[in-house]
C-alpha positions as CSV (number, residue, x, y, z in Angstrom):
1,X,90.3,111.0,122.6
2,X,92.1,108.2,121.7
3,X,93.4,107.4,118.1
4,X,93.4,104.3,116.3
5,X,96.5,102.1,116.1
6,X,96.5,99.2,113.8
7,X,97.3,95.8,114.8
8,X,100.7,94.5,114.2
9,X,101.4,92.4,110.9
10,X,104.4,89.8,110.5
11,X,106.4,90.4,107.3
12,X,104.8,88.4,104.6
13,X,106.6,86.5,102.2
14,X,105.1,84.6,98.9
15,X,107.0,82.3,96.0
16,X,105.5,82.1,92.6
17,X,105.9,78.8,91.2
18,X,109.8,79.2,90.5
19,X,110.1,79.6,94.0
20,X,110.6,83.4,93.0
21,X,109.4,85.5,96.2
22,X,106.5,87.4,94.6
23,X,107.0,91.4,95.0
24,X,103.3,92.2,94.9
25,X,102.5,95.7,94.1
26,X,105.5,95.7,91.5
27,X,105.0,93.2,89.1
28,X,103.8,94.6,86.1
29,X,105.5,97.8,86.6
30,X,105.8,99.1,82.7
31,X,104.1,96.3,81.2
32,X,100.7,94.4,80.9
33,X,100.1,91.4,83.0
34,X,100.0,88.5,81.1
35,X,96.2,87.2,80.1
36,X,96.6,83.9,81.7
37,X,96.5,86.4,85.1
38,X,93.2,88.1,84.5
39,X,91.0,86.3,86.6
40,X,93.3,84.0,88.7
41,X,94.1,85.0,92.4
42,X,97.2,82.7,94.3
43,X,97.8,83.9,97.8
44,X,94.6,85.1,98.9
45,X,96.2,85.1,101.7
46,X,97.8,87.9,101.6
47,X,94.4,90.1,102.5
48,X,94.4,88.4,105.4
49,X,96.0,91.3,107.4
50,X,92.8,93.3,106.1
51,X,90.6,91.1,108.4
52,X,92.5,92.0,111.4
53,X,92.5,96.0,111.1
54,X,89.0,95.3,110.0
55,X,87.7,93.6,113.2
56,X,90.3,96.3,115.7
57,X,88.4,99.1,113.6
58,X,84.9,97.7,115.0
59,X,86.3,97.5,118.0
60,X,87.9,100.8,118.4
61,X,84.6,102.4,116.7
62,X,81.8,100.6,119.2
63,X,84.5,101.9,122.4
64,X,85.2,105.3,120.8
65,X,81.7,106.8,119.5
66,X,78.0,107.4,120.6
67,X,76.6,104.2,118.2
68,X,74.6,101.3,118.5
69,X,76.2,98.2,117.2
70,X,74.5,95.5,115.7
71,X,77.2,92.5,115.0
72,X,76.6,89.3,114.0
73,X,79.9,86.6,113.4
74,X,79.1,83.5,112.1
75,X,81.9,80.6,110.9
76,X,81.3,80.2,107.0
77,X,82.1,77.9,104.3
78,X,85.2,80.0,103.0
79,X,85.5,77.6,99.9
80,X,83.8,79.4,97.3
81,X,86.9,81.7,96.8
82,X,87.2,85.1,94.7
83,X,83.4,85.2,92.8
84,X,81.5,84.2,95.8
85,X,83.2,85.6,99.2
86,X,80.8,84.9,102.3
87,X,80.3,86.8,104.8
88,X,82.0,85.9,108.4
89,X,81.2,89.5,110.4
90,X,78.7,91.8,109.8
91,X,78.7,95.0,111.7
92,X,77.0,97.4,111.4
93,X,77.2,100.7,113.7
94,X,74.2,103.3,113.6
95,X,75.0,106.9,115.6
96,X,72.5,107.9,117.7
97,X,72.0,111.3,116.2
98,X,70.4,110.5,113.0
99,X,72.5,113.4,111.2
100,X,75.6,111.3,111.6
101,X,76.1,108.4,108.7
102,X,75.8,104.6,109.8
103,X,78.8,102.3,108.6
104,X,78.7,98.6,108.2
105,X,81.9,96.4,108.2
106,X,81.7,93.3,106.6
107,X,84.2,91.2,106.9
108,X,84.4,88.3,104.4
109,X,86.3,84.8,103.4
110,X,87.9,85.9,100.5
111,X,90.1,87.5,102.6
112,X,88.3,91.2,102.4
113,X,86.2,94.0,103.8
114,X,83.3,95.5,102.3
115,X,82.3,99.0,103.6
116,X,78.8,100.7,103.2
117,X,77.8,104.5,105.3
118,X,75.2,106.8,104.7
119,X,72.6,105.6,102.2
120,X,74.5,104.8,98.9
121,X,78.3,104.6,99.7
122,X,80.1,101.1,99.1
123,X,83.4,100.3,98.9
124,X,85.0,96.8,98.9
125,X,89.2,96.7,100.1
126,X,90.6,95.1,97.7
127,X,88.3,96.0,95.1
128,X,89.4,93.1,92.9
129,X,92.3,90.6,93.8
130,X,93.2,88.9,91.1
131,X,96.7,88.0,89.8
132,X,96.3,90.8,87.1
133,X,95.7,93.5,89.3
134,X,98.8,93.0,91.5
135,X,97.3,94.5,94.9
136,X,98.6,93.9,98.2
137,X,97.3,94.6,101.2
138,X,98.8,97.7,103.1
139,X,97.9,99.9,100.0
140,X,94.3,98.8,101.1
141,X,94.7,98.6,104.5
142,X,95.8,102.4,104.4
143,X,92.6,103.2,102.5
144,X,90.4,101.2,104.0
145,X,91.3,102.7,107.8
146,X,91.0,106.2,105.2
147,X,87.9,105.4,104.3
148,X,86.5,104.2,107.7
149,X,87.5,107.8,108.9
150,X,86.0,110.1,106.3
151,X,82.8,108.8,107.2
152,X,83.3,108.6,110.9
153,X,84.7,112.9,110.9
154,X,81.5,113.9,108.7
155,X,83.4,114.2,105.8
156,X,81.3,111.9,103.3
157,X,78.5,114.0,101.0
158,X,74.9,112.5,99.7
159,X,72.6,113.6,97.5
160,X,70.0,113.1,94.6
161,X,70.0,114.6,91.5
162,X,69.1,113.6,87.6
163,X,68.2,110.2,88.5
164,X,71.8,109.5,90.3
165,X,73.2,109.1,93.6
166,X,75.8,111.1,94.1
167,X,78.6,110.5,97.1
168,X,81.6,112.7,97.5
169,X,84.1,113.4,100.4
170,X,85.7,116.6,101.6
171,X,89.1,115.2,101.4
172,X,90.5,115.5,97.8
173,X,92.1,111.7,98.0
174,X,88.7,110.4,98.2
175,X,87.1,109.6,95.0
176,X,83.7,110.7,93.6
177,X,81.0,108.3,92.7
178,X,77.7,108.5,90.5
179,X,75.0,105.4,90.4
180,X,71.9,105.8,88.5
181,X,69.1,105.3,91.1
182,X,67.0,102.6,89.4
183,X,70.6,100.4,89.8
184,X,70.0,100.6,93.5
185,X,66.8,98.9,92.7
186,X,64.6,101.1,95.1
187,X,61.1,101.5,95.6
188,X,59.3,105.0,95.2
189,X,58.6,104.2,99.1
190,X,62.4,104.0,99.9
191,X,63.1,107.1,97.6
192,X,60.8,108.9,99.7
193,X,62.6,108.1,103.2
194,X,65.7,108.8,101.0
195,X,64.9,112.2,100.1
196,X,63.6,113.2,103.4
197,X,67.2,112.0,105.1
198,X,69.3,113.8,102.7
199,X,67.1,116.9,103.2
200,X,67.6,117.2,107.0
201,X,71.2,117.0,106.7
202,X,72.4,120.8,105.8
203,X,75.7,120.0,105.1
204,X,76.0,116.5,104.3
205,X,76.7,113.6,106.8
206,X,77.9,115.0,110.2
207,X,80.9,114.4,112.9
208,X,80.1,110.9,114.7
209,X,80.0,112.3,118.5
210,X,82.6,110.6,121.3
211,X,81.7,108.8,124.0
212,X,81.4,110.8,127.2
């Protein structure tokens, strides 16, 4: 089977308002960013490169693997910036064995991606943004392709317990999360289907299958 290669991305170079190119990832290296940077994103840009694997992921995925896709693209308003990001592609992929976990890409104006599989994972590449936080995008690219992948071999983990959803992977460089269940705001009806999902898989999510 084929693996995925990642689009090519031209060198990208940013100035800060000095005309000082902007080493992103390395800014605040033994220090805290200043306060003025909490909050404020220049060269959003920058994410863009994130779109791109994004949409050669969905692409690669719907050729690849045994799933119906369900995409829907749609030219947004991409004004709103950082707090409100709109959506421009939503895809989302459901295996047709029901013991393998659907994914959803969502592609958004910012520039990001937002990732959902299973029944409770999320994950949004990059998570924040902002000036403060100093990301750039291959760091995320690498983890969102990471990501995308886990789920995609069977490695992602579900389950109820306490009042909390619980989602772990297999792979040790994938982080654990817990979400009280009455966050997810669902009803005692969508608990139910919940419950009887996570109880048919013996293992956790399973392998997505190849197309013959």
């Amino acid at each position: 089977m084929a693996s995925f290669v990642p689009p090519s991305v031209n060198p990208q170079v940013f100035y800060d308002q000095e005309g000082n190119v902007i080493d992103y990832g390395s800014r605040w290296v033994g220090e805290c960013p200043p306060p003025v940077s909490h909050g404020m994103v220049n060269h959003p840009e920058r994410f863009a490169p994130l779109t791109n694997i994004a949409n050669a992921l969905i692409d690669f995925l719907a050729s690849t693997y045994e799933v119906c896709v369900d995409d829907v693209s749609s030219e947004e308003d991409s004004s709103q910036g950082l707090d409100q990001p709109q959506s421009v592609r939503v895809c989302r992929m459901i295996p047709l064995r029901t013991n393998e976990a659907p994914l959803t890409i969502v592609v958004t104006s910012f520039p990001s991606v937002e990732i959902k599989a299973g029944l409770f994972f999320e994950a949004v590449f990059p998570p924040c943004g902002c000036d403060a936080c100093d990301e750039e995008w291959l760091v995320n690219a690498n983890l969102l392709e990471k990501t995308v992948f886990s789920v995609v071999n069977g490695q992602l983990s579900e389950r109820i317990s306490k009042g909390h959803a619980l989602v772990s992977f297999t792979d040790p460089e994938m982080s654990s999360t817990r979400v009280l269940l009455k966050d997810l705001r669902k009803t005692s009806k969508d608990l139910k289907r919940i419950r009887l999902v996570l109880d048919s898989l013996d293992s956790g999510w399973h392998e997505w299958q190849p197309r013959s």
